[in-house]
C-alpha positions in Angstrom: 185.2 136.8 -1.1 187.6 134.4 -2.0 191.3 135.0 0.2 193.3 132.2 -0.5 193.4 129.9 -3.9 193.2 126.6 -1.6 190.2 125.0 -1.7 187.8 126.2 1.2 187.4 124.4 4.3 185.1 126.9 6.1 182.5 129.5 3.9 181.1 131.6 5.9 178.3 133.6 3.3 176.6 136.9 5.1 176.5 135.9 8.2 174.5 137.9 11.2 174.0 137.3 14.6 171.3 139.9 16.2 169.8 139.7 20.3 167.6 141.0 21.8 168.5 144.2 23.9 167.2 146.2 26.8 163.8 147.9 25.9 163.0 146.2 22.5 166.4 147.5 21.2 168.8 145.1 18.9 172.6 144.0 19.7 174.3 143.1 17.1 177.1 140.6 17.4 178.3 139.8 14.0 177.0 141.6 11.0 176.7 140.1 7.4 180.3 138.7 7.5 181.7 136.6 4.5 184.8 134.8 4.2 186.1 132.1 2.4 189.1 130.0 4.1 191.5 127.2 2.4 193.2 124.3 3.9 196.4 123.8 5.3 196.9 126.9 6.6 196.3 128.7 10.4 193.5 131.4 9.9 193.8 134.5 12.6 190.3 135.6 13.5 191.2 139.1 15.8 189.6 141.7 17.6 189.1 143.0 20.9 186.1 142.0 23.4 182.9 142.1 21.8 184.2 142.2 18.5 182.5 139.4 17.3 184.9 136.6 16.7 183.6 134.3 19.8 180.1 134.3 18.6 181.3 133.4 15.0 183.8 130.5 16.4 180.4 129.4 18.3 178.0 129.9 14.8 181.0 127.6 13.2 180.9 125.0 15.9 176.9 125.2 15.7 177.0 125.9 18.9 174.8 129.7 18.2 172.5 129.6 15.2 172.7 132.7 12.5 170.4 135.0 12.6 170.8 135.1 9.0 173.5 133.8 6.8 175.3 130.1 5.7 178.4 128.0 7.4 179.8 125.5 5.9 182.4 123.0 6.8 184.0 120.9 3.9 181.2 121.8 2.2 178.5 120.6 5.2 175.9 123.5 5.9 176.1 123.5 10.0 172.5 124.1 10.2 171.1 121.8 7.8 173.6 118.7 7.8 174.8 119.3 11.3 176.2 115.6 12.1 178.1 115.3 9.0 179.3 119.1 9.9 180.2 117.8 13.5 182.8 115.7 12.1 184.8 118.2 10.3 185.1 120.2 13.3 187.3 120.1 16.7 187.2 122.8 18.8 188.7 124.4 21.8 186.4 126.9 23.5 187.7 129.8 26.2 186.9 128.5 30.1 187.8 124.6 28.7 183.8 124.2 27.6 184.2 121.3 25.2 184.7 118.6 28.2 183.3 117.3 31.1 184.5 117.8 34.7 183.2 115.1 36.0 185.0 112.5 34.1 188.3 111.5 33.8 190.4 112.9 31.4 190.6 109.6 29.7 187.0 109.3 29.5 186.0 112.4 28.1 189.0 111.4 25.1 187.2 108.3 24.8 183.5 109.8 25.0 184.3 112.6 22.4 186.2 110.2 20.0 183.4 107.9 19.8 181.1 110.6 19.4 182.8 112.3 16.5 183.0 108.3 14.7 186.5 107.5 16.0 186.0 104.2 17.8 188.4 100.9 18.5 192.2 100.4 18.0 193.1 103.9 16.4 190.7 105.6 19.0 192.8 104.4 21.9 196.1 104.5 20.3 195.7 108.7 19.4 194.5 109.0 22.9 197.6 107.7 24.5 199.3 109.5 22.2 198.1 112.5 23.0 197.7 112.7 27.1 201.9 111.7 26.6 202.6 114.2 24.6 201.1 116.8 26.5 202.5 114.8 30.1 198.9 113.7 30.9 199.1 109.9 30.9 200.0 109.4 34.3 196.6 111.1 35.8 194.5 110.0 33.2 192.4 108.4 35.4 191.6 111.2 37.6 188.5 113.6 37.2 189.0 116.7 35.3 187.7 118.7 38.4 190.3 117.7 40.3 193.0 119.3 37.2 194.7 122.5 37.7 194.2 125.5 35.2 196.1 124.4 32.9 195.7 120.9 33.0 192.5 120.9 32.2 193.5 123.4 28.8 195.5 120.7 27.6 192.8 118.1 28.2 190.6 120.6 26.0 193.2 120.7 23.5 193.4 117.0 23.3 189.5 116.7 23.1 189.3 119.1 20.2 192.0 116.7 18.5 191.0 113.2 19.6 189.0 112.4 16.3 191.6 114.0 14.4 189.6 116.6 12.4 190.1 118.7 9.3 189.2 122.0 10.8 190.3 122.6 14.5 188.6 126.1 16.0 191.2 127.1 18.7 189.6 129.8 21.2 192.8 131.3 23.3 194.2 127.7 23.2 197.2 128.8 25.6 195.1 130.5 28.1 196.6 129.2 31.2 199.3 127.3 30.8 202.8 127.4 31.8 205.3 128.4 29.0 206.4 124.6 28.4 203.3 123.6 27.7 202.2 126.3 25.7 205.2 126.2 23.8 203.9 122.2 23.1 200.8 123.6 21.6 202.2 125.9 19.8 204.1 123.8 18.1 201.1 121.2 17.7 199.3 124.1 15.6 201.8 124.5 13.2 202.4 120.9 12.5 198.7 120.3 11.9 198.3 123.1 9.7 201.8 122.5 7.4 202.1 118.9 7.5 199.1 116.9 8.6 196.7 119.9 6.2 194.4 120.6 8.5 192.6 124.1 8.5 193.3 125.8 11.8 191.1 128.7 12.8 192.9 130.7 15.7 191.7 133.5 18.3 193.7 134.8 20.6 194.8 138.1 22.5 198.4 137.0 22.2 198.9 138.8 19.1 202.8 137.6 19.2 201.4 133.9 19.0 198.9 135.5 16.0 201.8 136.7 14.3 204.3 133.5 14.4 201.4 131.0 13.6 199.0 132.3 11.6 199.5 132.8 7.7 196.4 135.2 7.2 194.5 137.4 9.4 191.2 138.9 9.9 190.4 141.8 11.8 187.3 142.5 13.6 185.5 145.0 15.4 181.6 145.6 16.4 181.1 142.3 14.1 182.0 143.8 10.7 185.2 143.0 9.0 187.8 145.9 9.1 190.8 143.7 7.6 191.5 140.8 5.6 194.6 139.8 4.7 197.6 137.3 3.7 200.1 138.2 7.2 202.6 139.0 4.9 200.5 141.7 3.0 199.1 143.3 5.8 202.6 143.9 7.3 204.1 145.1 4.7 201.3 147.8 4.3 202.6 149.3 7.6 206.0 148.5 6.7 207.3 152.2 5.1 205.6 153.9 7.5 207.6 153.0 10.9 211.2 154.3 11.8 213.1 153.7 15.3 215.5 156.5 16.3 218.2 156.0 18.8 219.6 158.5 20.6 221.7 159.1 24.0 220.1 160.7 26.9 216.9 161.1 27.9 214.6 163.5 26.1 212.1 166.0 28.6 208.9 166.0 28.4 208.6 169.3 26.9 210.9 167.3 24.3 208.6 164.8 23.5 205.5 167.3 23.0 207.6 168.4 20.1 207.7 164.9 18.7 203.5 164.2 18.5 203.0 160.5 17.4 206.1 159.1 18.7 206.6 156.4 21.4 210.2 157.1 23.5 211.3 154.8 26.0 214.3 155.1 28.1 216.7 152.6 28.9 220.8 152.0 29.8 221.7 156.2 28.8 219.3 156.0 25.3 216.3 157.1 24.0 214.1 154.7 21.9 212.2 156.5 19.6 209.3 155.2 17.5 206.9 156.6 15.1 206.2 157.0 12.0 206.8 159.9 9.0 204.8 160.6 5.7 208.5 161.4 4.1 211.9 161.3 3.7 212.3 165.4 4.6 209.9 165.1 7.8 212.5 162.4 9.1 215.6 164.9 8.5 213.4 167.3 10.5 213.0 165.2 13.2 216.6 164.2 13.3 217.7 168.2 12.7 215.8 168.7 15.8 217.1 165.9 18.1 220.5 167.8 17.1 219.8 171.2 18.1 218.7 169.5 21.3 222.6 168.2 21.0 220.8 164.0 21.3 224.0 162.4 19.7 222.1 160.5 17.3 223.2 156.8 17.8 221.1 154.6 14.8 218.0 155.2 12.7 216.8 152.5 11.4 213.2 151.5 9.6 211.4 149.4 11.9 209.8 146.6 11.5 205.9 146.2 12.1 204.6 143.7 14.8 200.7 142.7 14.5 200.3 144.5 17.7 200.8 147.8 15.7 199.1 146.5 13.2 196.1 145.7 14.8 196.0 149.3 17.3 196.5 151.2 14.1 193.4 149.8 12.4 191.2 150.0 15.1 192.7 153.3 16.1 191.6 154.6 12.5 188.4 152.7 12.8 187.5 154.3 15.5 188.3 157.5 14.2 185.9 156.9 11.1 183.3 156.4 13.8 183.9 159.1 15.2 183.7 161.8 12.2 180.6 159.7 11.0 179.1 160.7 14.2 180.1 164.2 14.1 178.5 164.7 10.8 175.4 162.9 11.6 174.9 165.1 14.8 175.5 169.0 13.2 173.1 168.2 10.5 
């Protein structure tokens, strides 16, 4: 399934990844999943935990072998050309897994370079570069143990980069760091996605860093695929839907019963109101009713969709498919 017209960095062609369960039953982690993802661009892989996008950053990296199914980097198949694959990849796993404690943070720049076929002048120059930028140099020399939290992210992040890469896998890459620093990062993914063209592959529970980074977005859940979409698109599927209502006082609770799928939040003498309607005459309801309840009515405007919505709404209705698919199944 082709998603972008750039050329693909990363195919990923039916994958599956099954385990082995309690009592000869069968987990399944990710579940014939196929995408197809250009350059030069940062790719949002989302879902909550256990939906499958660690284990299919890992089957990338080579780190977990398919079950079943094909990866392949630049056109490398991970499993059957795994050095040349190994090259086109830099990655930053959750819990900082992709370096060494034991060595200093210098070393494990130099050790992973060399290992990825970055060796002699230009090794050591991007190295310097990079522990600078990220206000490392001056404890270079000191043991990645001995690193706080945070530190030792940013040594992760400069590991995944050190052999500069076409295709950089970035697990939570701003787990645990203080807002200058992420902020850095943050601003190291966009550059090497929009002007160095590298292919940026981003998973994260920060769904506000999703949405100002990433230029198309996958959804998962249970290791299937439930969206797939340019940012832009998806938004703007969600986008008719939403209104924000603003009115003074403070509506009851017996209020808000009457107002079923709509968010209010109370702040300064106003009510924020959120939700959405099918039509233009169940919004003049809604307002007809905030003015019998005399609410001066202070704005209505049509809101504007965050990922976070987004991304509760389609597993929200996921789940509800589930649900009904269960339902049937059990009064047959």
């Amino acid at each position: 399934m082709n998603i972008t017209a750039k050329p693909a960095s990363i195919e990923l062609e039916n994958l599956s990844k099954l385990y082995k369960g309690p009592q000869k039953t069968t987990i399944t982690a990710v579940e014939n999943l196929s995408l197809s993802i250009g350059g030069s661009q940062v790719f949002g892989i989302l879902g909550a935990n256990g939906a499958g996008k660690t284990t299919t950053i890992k089957m990338m990296c080579g780190l977990i072998t398919p079950t079943s199914g094909t990866v392949r980097l630049n056109g490398h198949d991970v499993t059957r050309q795994r050095s040349q694959a190994a090259r086109q990849i830099g990655a930053v796993l959750e819990g900082t897994r992709n370096i060494y404690w034991r060595l200093t943070a210098w070393d494990n720049l130099m050790y992973f370079g060399r290992l990825k076929g970055c060796t002699g002048k230009k090794l050591v120059e991007r190295g310097e570069r990079l522990l600078r930028e990220l206000d490392l140099w001056e404890r270079r020399d000191s043991q990645i143990r001995n690193f706080s939290r945070g530190m030792q992210q940013k040594v992760a992040v400069a590991v995944a980069l050190i052999a500069d890469p076409p295709i950089v896998l970035l697990d939570e890459p701003t787990l645990g760091l203080d807002i200058e620093a992420a902020l850095t990062v943050k601003a190291w993914i966009a550059r090497l996605a929009r002007e160095e063209g590298k292919t940026i592959i981003l998973t994260t529970h920060q769904l506000d860093l999703a949405q100002d980074l990433c230029e198309h977005v996958t959804i998962m859940r249970k290791g299937q695929i439930l969206a797939n979409k340019p940012l832009s698109e998806l938004l703007y599927l969600f986008e008719k839907d939403w209104y924000q209502v603003k009115v003074h006082g403070e509506l009851s609770t017996t209020q808000q019963q009457q107002l079923p799928g709509w968010e209010a939040s109370y702040q300064e003498g106003k009510t924020l109101l959120k939700g959405t309607v099918t039509n233009q005459e169940q919004l003049q309801q809604i307002l007809a009713l905030l003015c019998a309840w005399e609410r001066p009515i202070h704005s209505v405007n049509q809101a504007e969709p965050n990922l976070e919505e987004v991304f509760v709404t389609i597993i929200a209705k996921d789940k509800e498919n589930e649900q009904h698919v269960h339902d049937l199944a059990y009064h047959r």
